[in-house]
C-alpha positions as a printed NumPy array, in Angstrom:
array([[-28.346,  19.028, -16.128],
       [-25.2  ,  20.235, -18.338],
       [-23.355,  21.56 , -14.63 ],
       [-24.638,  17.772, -13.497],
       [-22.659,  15.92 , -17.043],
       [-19.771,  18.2  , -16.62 ],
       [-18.984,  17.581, -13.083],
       [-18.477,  13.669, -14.335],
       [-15.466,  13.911, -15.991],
       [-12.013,  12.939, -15.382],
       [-10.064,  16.195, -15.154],
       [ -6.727,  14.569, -13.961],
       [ -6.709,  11.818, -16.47 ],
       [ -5.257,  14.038, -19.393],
       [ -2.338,  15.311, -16.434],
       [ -1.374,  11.567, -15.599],
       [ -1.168,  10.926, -19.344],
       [  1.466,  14.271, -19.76 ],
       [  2.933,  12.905, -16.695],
       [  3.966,   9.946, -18.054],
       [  4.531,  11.61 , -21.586],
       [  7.364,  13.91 , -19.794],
       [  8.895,  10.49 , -17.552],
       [  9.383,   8.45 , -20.789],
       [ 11.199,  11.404, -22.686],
       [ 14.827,  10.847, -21.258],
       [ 14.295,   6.999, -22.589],
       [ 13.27 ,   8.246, -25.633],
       [ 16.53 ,  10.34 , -26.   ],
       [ 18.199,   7.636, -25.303],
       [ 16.773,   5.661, -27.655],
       [ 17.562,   7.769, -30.351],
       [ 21.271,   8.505, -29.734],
       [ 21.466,   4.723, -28.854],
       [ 19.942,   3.884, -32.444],
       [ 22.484,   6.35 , -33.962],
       [ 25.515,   5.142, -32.93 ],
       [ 25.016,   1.679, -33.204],
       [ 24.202,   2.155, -36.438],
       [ 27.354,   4.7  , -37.34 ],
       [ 29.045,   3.567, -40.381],
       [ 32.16 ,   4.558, -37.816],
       [ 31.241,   1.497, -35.642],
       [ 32.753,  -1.755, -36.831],
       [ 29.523,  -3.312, -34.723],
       [ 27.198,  -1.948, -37.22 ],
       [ 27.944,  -4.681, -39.93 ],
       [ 27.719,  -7.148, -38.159],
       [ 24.041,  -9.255, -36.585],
       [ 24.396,  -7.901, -33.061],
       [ 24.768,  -4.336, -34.158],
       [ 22.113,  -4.459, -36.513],
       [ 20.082,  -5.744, -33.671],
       [ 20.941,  -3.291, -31.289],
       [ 20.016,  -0.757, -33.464],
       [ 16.725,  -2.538, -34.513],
       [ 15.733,  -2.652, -30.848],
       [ 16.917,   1.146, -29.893],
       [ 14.424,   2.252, -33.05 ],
       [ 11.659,  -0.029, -31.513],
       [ 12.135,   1.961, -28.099],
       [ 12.41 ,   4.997, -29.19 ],
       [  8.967,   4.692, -31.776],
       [  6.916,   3.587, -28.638],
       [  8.157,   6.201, -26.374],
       [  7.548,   8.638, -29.268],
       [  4.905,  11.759, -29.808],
       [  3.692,  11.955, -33.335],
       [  2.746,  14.973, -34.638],
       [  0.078,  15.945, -36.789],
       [  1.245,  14.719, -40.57 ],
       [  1.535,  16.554, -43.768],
       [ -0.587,  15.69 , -46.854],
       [  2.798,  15.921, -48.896],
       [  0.68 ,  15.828, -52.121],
       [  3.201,  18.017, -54.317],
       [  2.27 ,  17.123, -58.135],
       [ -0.05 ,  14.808, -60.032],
       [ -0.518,  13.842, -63.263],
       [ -3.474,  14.993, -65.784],
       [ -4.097,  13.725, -69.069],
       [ -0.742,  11.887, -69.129],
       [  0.928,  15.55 , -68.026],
       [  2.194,  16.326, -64.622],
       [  0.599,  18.815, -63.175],
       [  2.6  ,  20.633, -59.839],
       [ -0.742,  20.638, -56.907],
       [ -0.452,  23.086, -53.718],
       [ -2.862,  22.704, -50.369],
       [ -4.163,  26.006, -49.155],
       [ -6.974,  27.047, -47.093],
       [-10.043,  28.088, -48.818],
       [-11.855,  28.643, -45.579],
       [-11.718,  28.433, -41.793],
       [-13.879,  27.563, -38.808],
       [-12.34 ,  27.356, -35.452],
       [-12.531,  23.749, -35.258],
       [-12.436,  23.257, -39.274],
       [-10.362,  24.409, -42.165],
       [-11.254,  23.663, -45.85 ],
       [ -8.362,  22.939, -47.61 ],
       [ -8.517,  22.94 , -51.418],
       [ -5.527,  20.992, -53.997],
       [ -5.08 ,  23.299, -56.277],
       [ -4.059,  22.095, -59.86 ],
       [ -1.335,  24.094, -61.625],
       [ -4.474,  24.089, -64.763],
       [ -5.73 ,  26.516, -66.706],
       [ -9.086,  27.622, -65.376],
       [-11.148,  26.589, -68.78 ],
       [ -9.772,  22.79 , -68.02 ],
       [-10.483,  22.945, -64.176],
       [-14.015,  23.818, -65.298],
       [-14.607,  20.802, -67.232],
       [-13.688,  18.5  , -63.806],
       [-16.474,  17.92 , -61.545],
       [-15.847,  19.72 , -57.659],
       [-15.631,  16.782, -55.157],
       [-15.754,  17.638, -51.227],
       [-14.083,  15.09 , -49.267],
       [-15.792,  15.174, -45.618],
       [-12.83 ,  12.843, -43.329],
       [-13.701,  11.683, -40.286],
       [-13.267,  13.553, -36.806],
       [-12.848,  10.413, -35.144],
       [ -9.237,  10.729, -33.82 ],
       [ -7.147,  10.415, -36.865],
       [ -6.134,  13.712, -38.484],
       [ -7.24 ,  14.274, -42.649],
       [ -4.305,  13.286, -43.374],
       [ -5.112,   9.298, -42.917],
       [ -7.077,  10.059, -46.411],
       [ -3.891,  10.962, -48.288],
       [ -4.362,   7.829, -50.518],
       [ -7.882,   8.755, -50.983],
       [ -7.372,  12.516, -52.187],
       [ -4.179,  11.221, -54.435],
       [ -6.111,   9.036, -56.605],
       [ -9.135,  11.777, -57.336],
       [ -6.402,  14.388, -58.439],
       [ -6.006,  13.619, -62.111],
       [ -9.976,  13.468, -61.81 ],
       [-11.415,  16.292, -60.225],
       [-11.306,  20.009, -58.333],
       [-10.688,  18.224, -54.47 ],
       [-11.368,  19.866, -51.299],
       [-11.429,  18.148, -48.038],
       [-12.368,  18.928, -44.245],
       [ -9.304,  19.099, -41.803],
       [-10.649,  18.724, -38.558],
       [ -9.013,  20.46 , -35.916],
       [ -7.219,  18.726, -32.28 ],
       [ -9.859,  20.071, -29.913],
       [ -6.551,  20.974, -27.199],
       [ -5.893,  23.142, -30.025],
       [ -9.035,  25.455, -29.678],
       [ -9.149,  27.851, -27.156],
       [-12.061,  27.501, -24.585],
       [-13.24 ,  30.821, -25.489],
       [-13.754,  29.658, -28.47 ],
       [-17.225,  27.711, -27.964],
       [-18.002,  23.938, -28.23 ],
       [-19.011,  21.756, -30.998],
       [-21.704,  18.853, -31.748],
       [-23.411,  17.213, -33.954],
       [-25.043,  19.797, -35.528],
       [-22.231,  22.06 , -35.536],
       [-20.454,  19.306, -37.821],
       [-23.702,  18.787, -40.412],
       [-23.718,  22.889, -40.32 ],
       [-20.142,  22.709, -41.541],
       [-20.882,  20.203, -43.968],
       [-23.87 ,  22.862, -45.381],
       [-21.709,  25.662, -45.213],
       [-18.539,  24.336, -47.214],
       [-21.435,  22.44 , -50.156],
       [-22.689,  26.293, -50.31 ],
       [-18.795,  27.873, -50.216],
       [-17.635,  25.638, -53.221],
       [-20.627,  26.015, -55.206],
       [-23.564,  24.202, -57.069],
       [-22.891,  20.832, -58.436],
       [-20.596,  19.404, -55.515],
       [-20.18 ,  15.981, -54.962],
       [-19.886,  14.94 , -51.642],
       [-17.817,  11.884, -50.296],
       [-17.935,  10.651, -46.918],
       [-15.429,   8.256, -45.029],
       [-16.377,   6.402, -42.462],
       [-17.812,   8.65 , -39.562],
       [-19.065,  11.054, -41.803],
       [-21.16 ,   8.944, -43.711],
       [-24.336,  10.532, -40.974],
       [-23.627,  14.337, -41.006],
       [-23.394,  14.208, -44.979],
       [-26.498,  12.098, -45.19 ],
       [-28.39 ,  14.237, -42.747],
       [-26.672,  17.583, -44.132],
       [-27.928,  16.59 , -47.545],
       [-31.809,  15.595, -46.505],
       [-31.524,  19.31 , -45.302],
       [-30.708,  21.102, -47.882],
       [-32.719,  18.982, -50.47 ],
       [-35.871,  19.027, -48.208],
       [-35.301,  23.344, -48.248],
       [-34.705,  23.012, -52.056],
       [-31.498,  24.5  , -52.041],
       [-29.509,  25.465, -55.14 ],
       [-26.513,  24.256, -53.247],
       [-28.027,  20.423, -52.589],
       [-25.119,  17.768, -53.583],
       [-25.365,  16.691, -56.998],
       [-24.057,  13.722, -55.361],
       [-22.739,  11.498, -52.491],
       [-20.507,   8.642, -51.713],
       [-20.802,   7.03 , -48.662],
       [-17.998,   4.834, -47.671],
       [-17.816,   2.359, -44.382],
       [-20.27 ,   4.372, -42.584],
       [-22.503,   3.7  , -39.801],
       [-25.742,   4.757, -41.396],
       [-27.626,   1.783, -39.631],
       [-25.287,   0.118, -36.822],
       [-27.573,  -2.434, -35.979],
       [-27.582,  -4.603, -38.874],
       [-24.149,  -7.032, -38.719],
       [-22.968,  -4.823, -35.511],
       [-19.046,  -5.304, -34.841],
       [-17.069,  -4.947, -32.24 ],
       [-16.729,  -1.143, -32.253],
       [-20.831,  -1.009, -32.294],
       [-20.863,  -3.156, -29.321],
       [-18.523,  -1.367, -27.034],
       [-20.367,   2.021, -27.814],
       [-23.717,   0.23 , -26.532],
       [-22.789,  -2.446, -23.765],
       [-22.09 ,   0.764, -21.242],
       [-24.647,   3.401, -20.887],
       [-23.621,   7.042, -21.832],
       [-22.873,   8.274, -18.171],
       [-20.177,   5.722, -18.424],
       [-18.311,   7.233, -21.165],
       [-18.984,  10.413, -19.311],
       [-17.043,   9.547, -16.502],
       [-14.533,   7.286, -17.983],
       [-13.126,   9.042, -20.972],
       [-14.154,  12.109, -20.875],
       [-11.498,  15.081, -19.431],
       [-10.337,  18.441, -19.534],
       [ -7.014,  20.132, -21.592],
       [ -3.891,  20.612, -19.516],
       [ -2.957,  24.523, -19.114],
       [ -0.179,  23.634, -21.4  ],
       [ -2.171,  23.723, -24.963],
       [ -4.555,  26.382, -25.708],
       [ -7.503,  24.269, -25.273],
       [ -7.186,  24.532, -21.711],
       [ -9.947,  23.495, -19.604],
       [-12.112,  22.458, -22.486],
       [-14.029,  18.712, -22.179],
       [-12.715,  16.21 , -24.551],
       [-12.02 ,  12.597, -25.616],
       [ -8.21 ,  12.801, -25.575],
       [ -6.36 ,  11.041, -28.625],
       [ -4.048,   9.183, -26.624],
       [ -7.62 ,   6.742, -25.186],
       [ -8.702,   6.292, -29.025],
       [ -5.415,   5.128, -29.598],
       [ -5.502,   2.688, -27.072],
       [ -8.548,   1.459, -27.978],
       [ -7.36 ,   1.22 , -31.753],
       [ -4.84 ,  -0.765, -30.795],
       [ -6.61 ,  -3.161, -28.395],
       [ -9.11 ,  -4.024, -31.409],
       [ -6.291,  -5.669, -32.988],
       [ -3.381,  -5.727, -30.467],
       [ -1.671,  -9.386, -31.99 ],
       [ -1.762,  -7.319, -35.305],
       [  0.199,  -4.44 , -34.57 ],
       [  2.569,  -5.552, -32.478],
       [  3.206,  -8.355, -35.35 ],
       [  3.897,  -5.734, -37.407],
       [  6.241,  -4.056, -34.928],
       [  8.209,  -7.798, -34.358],
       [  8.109,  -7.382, -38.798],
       [ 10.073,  -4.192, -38.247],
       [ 12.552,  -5.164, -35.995],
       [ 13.145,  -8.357, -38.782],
       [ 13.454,  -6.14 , -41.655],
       [ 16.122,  -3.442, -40.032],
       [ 18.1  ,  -6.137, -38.879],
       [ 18.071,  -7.823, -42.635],
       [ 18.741,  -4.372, -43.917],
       [ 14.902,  -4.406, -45.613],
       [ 14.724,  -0.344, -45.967],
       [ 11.967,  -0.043, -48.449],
       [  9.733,  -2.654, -46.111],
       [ 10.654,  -0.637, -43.069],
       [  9.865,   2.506, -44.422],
       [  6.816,   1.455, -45.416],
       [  5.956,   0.612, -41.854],
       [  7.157,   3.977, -40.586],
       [  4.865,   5.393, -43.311],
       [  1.916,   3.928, -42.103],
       [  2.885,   4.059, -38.219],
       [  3.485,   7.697, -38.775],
       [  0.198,   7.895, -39.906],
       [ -1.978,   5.519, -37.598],
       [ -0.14 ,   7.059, -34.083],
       [ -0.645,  10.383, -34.502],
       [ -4.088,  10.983, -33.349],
       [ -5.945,  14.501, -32.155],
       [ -8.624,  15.325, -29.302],
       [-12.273,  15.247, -29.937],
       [-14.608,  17.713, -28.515],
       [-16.395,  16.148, -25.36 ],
       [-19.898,  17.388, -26.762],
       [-19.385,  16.134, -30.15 ],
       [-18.07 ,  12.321, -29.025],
       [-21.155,  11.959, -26.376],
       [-23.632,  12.989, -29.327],
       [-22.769,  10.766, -31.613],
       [-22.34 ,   7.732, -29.171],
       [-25.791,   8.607, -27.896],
       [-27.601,   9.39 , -30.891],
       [-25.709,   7.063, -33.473],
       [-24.784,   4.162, -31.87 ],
       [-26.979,   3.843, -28.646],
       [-30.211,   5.221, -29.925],
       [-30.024,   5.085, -33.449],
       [-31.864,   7.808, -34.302],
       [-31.073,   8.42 , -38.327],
       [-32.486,   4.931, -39.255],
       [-35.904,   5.456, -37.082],
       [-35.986,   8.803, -38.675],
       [-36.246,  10.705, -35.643],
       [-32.81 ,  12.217, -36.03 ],
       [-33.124,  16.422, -34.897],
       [-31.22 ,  18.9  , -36.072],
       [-31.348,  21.915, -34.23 ],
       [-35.003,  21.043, -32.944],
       [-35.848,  20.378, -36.691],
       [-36.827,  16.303, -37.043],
       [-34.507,  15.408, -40.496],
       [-36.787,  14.156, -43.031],
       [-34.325,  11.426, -45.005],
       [-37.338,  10.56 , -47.589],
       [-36.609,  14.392, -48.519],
       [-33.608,  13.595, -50.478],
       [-34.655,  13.533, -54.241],
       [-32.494,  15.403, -56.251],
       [-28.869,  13.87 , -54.894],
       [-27.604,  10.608, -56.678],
       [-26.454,   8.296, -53.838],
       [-23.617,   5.832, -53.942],
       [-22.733,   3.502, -50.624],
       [-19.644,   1.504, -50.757],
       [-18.587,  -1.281, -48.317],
       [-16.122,  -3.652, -47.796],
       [-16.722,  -7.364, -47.282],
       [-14.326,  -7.752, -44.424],
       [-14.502,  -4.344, -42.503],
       [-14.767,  -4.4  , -38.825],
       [-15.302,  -0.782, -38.272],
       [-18.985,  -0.371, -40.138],
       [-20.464,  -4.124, -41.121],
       [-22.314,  -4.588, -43.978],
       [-25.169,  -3.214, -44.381],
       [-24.813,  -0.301, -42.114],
       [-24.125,   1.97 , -45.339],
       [-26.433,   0.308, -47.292],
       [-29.258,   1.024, -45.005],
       [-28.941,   4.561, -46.56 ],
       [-30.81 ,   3.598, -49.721],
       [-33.744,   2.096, -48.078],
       [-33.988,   5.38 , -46.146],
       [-34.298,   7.436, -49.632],
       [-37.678,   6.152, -50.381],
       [-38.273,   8.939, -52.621],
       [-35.346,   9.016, -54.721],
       [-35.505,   7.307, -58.221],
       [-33.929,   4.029, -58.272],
       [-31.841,   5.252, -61.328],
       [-30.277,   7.432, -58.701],
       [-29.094,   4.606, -56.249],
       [-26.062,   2.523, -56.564],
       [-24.618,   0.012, -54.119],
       [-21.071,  -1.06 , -54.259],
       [-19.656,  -4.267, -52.077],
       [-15.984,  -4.655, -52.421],
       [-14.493,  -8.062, -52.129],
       [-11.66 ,  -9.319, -49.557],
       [-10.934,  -5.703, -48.042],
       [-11.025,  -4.285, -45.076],
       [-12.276,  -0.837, -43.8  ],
       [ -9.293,   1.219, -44.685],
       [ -9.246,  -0.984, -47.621],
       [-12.158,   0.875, -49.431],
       [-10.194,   4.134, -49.148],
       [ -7.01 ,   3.213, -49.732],
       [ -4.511,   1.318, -51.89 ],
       [ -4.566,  -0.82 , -54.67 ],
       [ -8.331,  -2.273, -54.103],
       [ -9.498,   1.409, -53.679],
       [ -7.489,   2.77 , -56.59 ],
       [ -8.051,  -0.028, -58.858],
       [-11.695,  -1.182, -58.233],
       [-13.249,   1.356, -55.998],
       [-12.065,   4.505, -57.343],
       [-13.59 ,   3.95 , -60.976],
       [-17.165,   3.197, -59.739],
       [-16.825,   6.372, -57.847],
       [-16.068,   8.56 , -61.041],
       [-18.918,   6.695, -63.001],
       [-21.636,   7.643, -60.084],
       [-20.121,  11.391, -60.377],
       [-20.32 ,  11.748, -63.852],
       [-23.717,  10.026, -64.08 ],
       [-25.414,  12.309, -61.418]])
């Protein structure tokens, strides 16, 4: 059967895609030096409308002929008590397709004891960590942070092995246990099942380790109550499909070569399609707000562009999994969810307070698919349960910005220091 699945792929799909990357690059270098001198403070066109134009247009073509790399967090300093503090990423530990990376506080160590240890499990679901910048910001002056940065699967060697579902909720056990006792676990988005089902583990074994709590945000505990569009396209074709249709092998020019993924460059297509009118009204935006000489509203979009475009590989295994088992056969809310051969027992969770947040107008995970998570905890106190529904935002709207930092944030502190 797994020779049968493999042979379905589309191993010249990721080739036509750095085919095209490679034909585009002498417009994109064009593009750039084109931006550049229309622009020159040299060129008497550059005050004036048309050369303001020109140059609007040239930096147009030359972001959508552009490769975006993987970002950096950036997060230099924060402030504590009203005192700013000077914060450093590092790596703490390292899988092949994981690294931990902790923010460590310039603190003494008797005041990072008194702040609670918060994990921060981001998505693998295309974007890099980095898309929960916002989100890590905002907990600094609060807590120890740590956070999951998934690795671009055309990064990992072949030899290297493949990774699932499990593997992910194994990771999730093995950075709680790293860290230490008392973590508090918060999951965005995609997460939201690997945390839940990592935690039933380890609270159903009795472990020392077991979250002291978790936050689940926008996740798709239960995708069948108020499915969107993202639920139906992962159930209206059956999981051959996907097989055959986005699934492919690395090119021999990243060391990932030859391993089975779902390539970035497809999730980012399909991003955009879900709101296509959107993004390329924000693009027409851009061009209006170079040509007005608007810099801080057109960096802002270059900020966030930066951000949303630059996308990684997931592992092939890993993608089919949770398509089959999360979306198609929704195993976690029938608990019959297996882990390893091991059926996950969710009722086993009784020692880890549990806080689900949602937004009212998210289109990603509906509401109610986090939600379903405390019906599924039958057997944790009610004192122990919290639901949070935040008004007018959107899914990256309950991790990010004002609504997150101003609403969202503080019901997140109160659930961890109430655990």
């Amino acid at each position: 059967m797994h020779a049968t699945l493999e042979s379905m792929d589309n191993p010249a799909l990721y080739q036509l895609h750095e085919l095209h990357r490679a034909s585009v690059t002498p417009l994109r270098i064009f593009a750039h030096a084109s931006k550049h001198l229309s622009s020159n403070p040299m060129n008497p066109l550059a005050y004036t409308g048309l050369g303001r134009s020109m140059a609007a247009g040239f930096e147009l073509l030359e972001r959508i002929t552009q490769h975006y790399a993987k970002p950096e967090f950036g997060l230099t300093h924060t402030t504590v008590d009203e005192h700013h503090v000077t914060v450093q990423d590092r790596v703490v530990a390292e899988r092949p397709f994981c690294k931990l990376l902790y923010f460590d506080r310039a603190l003494k160590d008797e005041r990072k004891k008194k702040d609670p240890k918060v994990l921060v499990v981001a998505p693998m679901s295309g974007h890099y960590a980095t898309l929960l910048r916002g989100t890590v910001k905002e907990l600094l002056p609060y807590a120890e942070v740590y956070i999951t940065d998934w690795a671009n699967a055309r990064e990992v060697p072949y030899f290297k092995g493949g990774f699932d579902l499990d593997d992910y909720i194994t990771h999730v056990m093995e950075f709680i246990r790293f860290i230490g006792r008392d973590v508090h676990v918060i999951a965005v988005c995609q997460p939201a099942v690997p945390v839940f089902l990592a935690t039933a583990l380890m609270n159903e074994d009795k472990e020392p380790f077991a979250p002291a709590s978790m936050t689940l945000m926008g996740g798709p505990i239960d995708p069948r109550k108020a499915p969107t569009q993202v639920n139906r396209l992962a159930t209206e074709k059956p999981l051959d499909w996907f097989e055959r249709t986005v699934i492919t092998r690395v090119p021999f020019n990243y060391p990932g070569f030859m391993r089975r993924v779902y390539p970035g460059f497809l999730q980012l297509s399909g991003f955009m399609q879900l709101n296509l009118e959107r993004h390329v009204g924000e693009h027409i935006k851009l061009f209006q707000h170079l040509v007005q000489g608007d810099g801080e509203s057109a960096a802002a979009h270059r900020r966030f562009y930066d951000e949303y475009l630059s996308v990684a590989d997931l592992p092939a295994e890993f993608y089919l999994q949770t398509i089959d088992k999360v979306f198609q056969r929704h195993l976690l809310p029938k608990n019959q969810f297996d882990y390893r051969g091991r059926i996950v027992d969710a009722g086993a969770i009784t020692k880890t307070a549990l806080l689900c947040v949602e937004g009212e107008k998210d289109d990603i995970s509906g509401v109610g698919q986090t939600k379903a998570a405390i019906g599924l905890c039958k057997n944790l106190p009610e004192s122990k349960k919290r639901y949070h529904l935040q008004k007018g935002v959107g899914h990256y709207g309950i991790f990010n910005g004002r609504n997150y930092r101003d609403k969202i944030l503080p019901v997140i502190l109160e659930h961890i220091r109430n655990a």
